[in-house]
C-alpha positions as CSV (number, residue, x, y, z in Angstrom):
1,X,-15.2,-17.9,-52.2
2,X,-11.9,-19.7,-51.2
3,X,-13.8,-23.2,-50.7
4,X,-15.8,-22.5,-54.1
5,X,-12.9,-21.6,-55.9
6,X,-11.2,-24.6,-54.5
7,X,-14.0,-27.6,-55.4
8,X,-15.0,-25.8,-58.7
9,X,-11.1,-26.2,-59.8
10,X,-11.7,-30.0,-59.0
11,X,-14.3,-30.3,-61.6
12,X,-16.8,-30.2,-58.9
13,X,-20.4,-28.3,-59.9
14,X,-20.4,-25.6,-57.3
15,X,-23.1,-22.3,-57.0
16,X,-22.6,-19.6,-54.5
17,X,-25.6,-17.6,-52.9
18,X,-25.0,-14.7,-51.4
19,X,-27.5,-12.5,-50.2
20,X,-25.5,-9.5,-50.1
21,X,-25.6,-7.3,-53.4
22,X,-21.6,-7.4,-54.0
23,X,-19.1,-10.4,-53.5
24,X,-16.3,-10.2,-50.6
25,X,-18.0,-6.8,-48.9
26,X,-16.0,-6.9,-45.6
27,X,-13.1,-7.7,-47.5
28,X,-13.3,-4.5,-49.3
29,X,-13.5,-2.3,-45.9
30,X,-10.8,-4.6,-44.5
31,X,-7.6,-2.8,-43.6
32,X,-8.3,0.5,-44.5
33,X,-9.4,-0.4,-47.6
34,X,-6.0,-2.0,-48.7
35,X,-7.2,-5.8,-46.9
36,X,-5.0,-7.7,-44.5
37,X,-5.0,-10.5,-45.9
38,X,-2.5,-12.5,-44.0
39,X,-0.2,-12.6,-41.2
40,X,3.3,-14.5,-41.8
41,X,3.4,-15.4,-38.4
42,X,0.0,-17.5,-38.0
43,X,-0.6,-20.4,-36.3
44,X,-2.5,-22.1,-33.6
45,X,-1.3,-20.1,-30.7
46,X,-2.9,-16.7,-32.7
47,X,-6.7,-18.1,-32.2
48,X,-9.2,-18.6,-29.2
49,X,-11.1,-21.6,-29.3
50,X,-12.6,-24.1,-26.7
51,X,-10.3,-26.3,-28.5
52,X,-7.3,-24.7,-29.2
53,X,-5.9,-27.8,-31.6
54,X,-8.8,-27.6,-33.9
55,X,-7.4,-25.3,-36.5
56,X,-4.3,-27.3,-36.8
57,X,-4.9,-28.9,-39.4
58,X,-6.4,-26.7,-41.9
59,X,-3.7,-23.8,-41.2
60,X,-0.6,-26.5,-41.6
61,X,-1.8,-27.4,-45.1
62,X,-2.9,-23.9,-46.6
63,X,-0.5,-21.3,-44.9
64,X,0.0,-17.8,-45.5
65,X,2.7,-18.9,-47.9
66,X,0.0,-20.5,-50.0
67,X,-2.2,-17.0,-50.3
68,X,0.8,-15.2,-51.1
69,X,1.7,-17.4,-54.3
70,X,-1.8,-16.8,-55.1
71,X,-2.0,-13.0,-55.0
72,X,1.1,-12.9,-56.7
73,X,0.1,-15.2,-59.7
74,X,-2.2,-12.5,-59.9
75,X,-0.1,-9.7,-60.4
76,X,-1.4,-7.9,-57.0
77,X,1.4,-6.1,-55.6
78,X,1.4,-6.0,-51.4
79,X,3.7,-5.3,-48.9
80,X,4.2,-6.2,-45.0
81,X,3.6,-3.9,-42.0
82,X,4.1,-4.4,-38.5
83,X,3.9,-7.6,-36.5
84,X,3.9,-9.6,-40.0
85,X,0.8,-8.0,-41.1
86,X,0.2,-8.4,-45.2
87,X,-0.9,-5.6,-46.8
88,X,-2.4,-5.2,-51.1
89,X,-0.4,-2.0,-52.1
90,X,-3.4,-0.9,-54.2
91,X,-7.1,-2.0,-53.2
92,X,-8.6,-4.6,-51.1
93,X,-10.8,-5.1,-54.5
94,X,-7.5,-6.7,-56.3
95,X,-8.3,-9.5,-53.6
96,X,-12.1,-9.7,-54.2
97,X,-11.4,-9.6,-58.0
98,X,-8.5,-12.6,-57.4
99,X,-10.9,-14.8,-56.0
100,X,-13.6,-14.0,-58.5
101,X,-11.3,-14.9,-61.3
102,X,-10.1,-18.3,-60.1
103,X,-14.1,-18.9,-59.2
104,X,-14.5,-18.2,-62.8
105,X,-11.8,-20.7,-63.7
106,X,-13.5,-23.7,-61.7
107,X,-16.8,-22.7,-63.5
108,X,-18.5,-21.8,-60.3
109,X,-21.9,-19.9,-60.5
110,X,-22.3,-16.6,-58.5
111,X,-25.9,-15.7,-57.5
112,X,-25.8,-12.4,-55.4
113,X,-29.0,-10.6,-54.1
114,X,-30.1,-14.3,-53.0
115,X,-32.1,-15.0,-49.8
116,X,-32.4,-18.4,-48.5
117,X,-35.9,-18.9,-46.7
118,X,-35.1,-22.4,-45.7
119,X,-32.7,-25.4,-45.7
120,X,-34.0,-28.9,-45.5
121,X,-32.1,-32.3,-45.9
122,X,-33.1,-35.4,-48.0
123,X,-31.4,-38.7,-48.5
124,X,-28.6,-37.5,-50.4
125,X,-29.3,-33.8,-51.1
126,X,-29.8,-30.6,-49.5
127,X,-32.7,-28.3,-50.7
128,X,-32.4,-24.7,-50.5
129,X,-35.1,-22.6,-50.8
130,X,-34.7,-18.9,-51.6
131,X,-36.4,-16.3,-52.8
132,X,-35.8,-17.2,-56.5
133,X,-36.3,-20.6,-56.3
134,X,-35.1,-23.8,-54.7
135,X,-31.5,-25.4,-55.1
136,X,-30.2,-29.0,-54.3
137,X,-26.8,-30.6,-54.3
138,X,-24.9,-33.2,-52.5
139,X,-23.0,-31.1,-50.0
140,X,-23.7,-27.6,-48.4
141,X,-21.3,-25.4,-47.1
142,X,-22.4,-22.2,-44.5
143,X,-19.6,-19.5,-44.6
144,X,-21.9,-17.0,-43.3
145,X,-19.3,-15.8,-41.0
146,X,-20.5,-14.5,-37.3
147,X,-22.9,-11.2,-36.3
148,X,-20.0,-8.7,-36.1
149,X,-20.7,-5.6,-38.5
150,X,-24.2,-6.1,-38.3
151,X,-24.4,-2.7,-41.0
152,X,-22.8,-5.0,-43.7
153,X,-25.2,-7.9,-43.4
154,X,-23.9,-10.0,-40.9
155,X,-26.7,-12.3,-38.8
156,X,-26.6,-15.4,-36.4
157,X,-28.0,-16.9,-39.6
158,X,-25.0,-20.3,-39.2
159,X,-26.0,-20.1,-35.4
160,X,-29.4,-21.1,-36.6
161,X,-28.4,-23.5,-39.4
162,X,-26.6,-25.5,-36.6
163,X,-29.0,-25.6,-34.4
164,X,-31.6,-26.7,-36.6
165,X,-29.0,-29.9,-37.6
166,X,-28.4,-30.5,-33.8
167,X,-25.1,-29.0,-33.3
168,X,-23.9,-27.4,-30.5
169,X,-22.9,-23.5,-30.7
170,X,-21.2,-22.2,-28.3
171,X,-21.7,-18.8,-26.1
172,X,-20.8,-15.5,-28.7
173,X,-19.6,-12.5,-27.9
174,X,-18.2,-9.3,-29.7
175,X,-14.5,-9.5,-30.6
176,X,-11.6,-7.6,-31.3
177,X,-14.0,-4.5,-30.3
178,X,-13.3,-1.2,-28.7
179,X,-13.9,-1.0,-24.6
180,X,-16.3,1.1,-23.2
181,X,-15.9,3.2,-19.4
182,X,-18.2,4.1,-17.2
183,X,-19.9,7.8,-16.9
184,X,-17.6,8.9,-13.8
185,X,-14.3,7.7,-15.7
186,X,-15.2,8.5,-19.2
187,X,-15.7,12.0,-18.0
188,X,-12.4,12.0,-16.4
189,X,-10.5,10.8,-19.1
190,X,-12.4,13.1,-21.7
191,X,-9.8,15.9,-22.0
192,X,-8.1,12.4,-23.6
193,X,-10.1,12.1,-26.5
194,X,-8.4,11.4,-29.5
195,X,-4.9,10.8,-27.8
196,X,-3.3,7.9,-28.7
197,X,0.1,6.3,-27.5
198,X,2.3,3.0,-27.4
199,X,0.9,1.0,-24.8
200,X,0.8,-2.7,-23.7
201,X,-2.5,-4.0,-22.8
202,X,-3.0,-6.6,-20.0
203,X,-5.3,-9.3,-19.0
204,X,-4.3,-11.7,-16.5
205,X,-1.5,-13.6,-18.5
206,X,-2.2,-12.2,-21.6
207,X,-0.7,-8.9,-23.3
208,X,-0.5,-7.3,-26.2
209,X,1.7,-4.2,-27.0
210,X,0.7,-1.9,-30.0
211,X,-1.3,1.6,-30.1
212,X,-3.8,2.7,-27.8
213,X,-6.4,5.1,-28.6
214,X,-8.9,7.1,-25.8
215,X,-11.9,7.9,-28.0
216,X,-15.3,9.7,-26.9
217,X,-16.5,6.1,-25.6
218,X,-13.7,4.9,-23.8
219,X,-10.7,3.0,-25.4
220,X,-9.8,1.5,-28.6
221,X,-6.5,1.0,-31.0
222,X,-4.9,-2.4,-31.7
223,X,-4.1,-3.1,-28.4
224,X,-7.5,-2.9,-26.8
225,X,-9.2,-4.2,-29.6
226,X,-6.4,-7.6,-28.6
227,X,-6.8,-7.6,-25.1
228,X,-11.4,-7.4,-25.7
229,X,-11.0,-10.9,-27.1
230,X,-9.8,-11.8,-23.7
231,X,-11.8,-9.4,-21.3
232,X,-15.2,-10.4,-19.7
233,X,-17.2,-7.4,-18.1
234,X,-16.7,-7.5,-14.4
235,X,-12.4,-7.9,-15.5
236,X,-9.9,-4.8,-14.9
237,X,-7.4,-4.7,-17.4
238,X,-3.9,-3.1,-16.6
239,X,-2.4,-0.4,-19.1
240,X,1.3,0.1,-19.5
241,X,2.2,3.6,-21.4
242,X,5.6,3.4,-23.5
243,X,6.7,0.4,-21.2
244,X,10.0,0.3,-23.0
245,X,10.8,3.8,-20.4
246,X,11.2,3.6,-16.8
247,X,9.3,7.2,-15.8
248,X,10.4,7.1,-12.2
249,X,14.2,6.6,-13.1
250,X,13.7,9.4,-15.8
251,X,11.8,11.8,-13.4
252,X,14.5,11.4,-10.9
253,X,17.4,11.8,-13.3
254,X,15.4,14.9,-14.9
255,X,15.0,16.0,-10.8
256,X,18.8,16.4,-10.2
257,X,19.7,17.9,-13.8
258,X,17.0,20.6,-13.5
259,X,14.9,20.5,-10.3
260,X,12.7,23.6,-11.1
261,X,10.9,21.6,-14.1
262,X,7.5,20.6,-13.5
263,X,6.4,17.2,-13.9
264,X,4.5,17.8,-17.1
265,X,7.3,19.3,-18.6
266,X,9.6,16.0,-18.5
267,X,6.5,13.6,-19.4
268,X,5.6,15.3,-22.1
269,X,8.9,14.8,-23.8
270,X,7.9,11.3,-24.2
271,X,4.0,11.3,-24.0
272,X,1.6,12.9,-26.0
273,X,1.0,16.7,-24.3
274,X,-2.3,16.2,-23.1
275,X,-1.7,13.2,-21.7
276,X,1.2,14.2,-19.3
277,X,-1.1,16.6,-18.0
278,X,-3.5,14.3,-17.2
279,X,-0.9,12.4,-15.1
280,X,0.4,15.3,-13.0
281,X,-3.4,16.7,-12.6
282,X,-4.5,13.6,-11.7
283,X,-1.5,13.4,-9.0
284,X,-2.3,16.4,-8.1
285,X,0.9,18.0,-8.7
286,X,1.6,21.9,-8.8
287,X,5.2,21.7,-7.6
288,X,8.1,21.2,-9.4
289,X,10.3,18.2,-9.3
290,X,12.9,19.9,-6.7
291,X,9.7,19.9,-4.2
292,X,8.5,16.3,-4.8
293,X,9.8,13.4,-3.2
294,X,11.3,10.1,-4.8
295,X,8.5,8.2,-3.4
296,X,5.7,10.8,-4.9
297,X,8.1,10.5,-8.5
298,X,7.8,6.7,-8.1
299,X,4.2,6.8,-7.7
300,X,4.0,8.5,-11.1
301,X,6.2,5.8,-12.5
302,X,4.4,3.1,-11.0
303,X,1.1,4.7,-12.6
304,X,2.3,4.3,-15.7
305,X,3.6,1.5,-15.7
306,X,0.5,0.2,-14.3
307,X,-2.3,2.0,-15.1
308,X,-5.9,-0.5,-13.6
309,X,-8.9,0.4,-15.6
310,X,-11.8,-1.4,-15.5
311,X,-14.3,-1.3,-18.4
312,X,-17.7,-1.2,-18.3
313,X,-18.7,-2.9,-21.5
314,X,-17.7,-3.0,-25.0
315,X,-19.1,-1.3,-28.1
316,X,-20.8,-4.4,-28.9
317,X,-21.1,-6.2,-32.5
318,X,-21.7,-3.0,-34.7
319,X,-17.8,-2.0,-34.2
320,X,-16.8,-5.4,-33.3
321,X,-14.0,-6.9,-35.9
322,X,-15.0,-10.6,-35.2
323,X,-17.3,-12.8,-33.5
324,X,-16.0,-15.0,-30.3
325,X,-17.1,-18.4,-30.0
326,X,-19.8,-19.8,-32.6
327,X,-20.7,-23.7,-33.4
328,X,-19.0,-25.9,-31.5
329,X,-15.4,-27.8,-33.1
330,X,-16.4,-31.1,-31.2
331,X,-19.0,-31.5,-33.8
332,X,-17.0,-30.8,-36.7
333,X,-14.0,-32.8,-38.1
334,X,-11.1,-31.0,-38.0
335,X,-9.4,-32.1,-41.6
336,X,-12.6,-31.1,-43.1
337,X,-15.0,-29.2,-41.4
338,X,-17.9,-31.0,-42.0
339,X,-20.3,-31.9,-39.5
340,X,-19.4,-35.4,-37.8
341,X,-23.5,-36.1,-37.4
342,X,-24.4,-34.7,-40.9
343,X,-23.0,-36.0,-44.0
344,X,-22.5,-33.1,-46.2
345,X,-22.7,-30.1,-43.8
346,X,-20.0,-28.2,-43.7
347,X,-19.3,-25.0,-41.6
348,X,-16.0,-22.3,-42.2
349,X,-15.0,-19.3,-41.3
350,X,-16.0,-17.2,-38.4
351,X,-18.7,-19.1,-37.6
352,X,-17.1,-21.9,-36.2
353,X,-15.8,-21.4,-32.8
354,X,-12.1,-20.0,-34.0
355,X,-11.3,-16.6,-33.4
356,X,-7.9,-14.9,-34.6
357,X,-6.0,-12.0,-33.4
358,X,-6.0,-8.7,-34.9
359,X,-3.8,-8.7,-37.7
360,X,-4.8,-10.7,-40.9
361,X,-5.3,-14.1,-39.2
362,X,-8.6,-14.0,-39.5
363,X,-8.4,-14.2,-43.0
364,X,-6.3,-16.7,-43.4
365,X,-8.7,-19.1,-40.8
366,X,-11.1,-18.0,-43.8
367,X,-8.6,-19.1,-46.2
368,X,-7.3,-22.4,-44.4
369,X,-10.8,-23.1,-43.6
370,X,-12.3,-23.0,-46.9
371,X,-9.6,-24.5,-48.7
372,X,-10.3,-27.3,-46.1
373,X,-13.9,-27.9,-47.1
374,X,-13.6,-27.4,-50.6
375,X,-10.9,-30.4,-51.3
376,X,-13.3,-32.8,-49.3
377,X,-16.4,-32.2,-51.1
């Protein structure tokens, strides 16, 4: 929609096809149904890509700055949460019906309920076939995105367009997904269902602190759905609860003021009920802190501040945000996103091989991305 918007305003002759029966569907169920539409904060260090200096250019010359003027030339009133995050105030539809209005005013042609059933290239022209006929024009742009949210339509269909044209996709995988344990531990962890707490998640050199949620499967909440981007199956990642407290320091404080406390009783005055529990069952700790030694308190600190946990698997691409990886930047030019070996082709969005963080980047790749293609067509 950006990149349509965007050539149809330069008197370009522009028709979408989209076989979904709505425009803009997963921006609709984005954010809660208010749409993050942007992050202030974005920029190249906020993606994963084999080539991490590939979005450069098309974020440095539409930035979240640019969206904003646009959604407020529309009237849509928004607001920022946490971490930068931009938020509509109302609907996620004010942003769908922003971008159908300025499609409208670059003349661009909407045809939803469309299937393509094949692509083929000519001398100068791409023919599209679909299911109500064919369609040919000078340039072709996929913004298909990747196969997360399978429910809402998504396929490997740009996967296959590359390949067909010779380009190179690289390996996908689910992103930004919730983490899955095995029997023994999920059953363990089960009286945690539903329990959710501030928590840094850590892989290797990467972390990201924001909620964590334990859930009937295994883990989820912004900071696991972060640290998946990064995980491979086989990986432990390390959990730190509230890491902003030092447990052992406060369990040995609590120890001299009032020794005959239990261990639960102090935890759970700055971690959700259930989950103190856990920690002093798990220790297996009946006594009360007058009856436990420093070294058993700074175990329990130590635990939490350092919590191993190795998932077996994720939830896969039906609850997965965002696809990882996808057709390969080295065959793309970077300033416009068009295939380097065929004229005319141009890929955006998620199915290129950039991936943002939680948090509204991922729209504004989209953005960037399209506004990129649809200035150089």
């Amino acid at each position: 929609m950006m990149c349509a918007l965007t050539a149809g305003q330069r008197g370009r002759s522009v028709v979408v096809l989209d076989h979904a029966k709505a425009p803009g569907e997963k921006i609709r169920i984005s954010g809660g149904g208010r749409c993050n539409f942007t992050n202030i904060h974005t920029g190249p260090k906020n993606f994963l890509s084999a080539n991490p200096h590939f979005a450069k250019s098309a974020l440095a010359r539409f930035t979240p700055s640019d969206f904003v003027a646009m959604v407020e030339k529309h009237g849509i009133a928004w607001h920022e949460k946490t971490l930068g995050q931009l938020f509509c105030d109302d609907s996620a539809k004010d942003i769908i019906r922003m971008l159908l209005d300025e499609m409208r005013a670059g003349g661009v042609e909407l045809r939803l309920g469309t299937e393509i059933v094949g692509i083929e290239k000519g001398v100068d022209t791409f023919r599209v076939a679909t299911n109500e006929g064919p369609v040919e024009a000078r340039a072709l742009v996929i913004a298909t995105g990747g196969k997360s949210i399978p429910k809402m339509g998504a396929t490997g269909f740009a996967y296959r367009v590359a390949g067909d044209f010779g380009l190179a996709v690289t390996e996908t995988r689910p992103g930004l997904v919730p983490l899955t344990l095995e029997p023994n531990l999920l059953a363990e962890l089960s009286v945690l269902s539903g329990v959710a707490v501030d928590a840094e998640a850590r892989h290797g050199k990467t972390a990201f602190r924001e909620a964590l949620l334990f859930t009937h499967r295994g883990l989820s909440g912004p900071a696991i759905l972060q640290i998946s981007s990064y995980w491979r199956e086989g990986d432990e990642i390390t959990l730190s609860l509230e890491p902003d407290l030092d447990f052992s320091a406060l369990l040995k404080a609590a120890k001299k003021e009032n020794g005959r406390q239990a261990v639960q009783t102090v935890l759970a005055q700055h971690l959700p009920k259930r989950l103190a529990q856990y920690v002093a069952e798990r220790h297996r700790i009946e006594r009360s802190l007058a009856d436990l030694s420093d070294k058993v308190l700074d175990t329990i600190g130590s635990f939490l501040g350092r919590w191993p946990i190795k998932p077996a698997g994720s939830e896969g691409y039906r609850t997965a945000e965002v696809t990882l990886g996808g057709i390969d930047t080295a065959g793309l030019d970077s300033r416009s996103m068009m295939a380097k070996s065929v004229p005319g082709l141009y890929f955006i969005g998620e199915c290129v091989d950039v991936t943002g963080w939680l948090g509204g980047y991922n729209f504004q790749w989209a953005w960037a991305s399209g506004r990129a293609a649809g200035e150089s067509m």
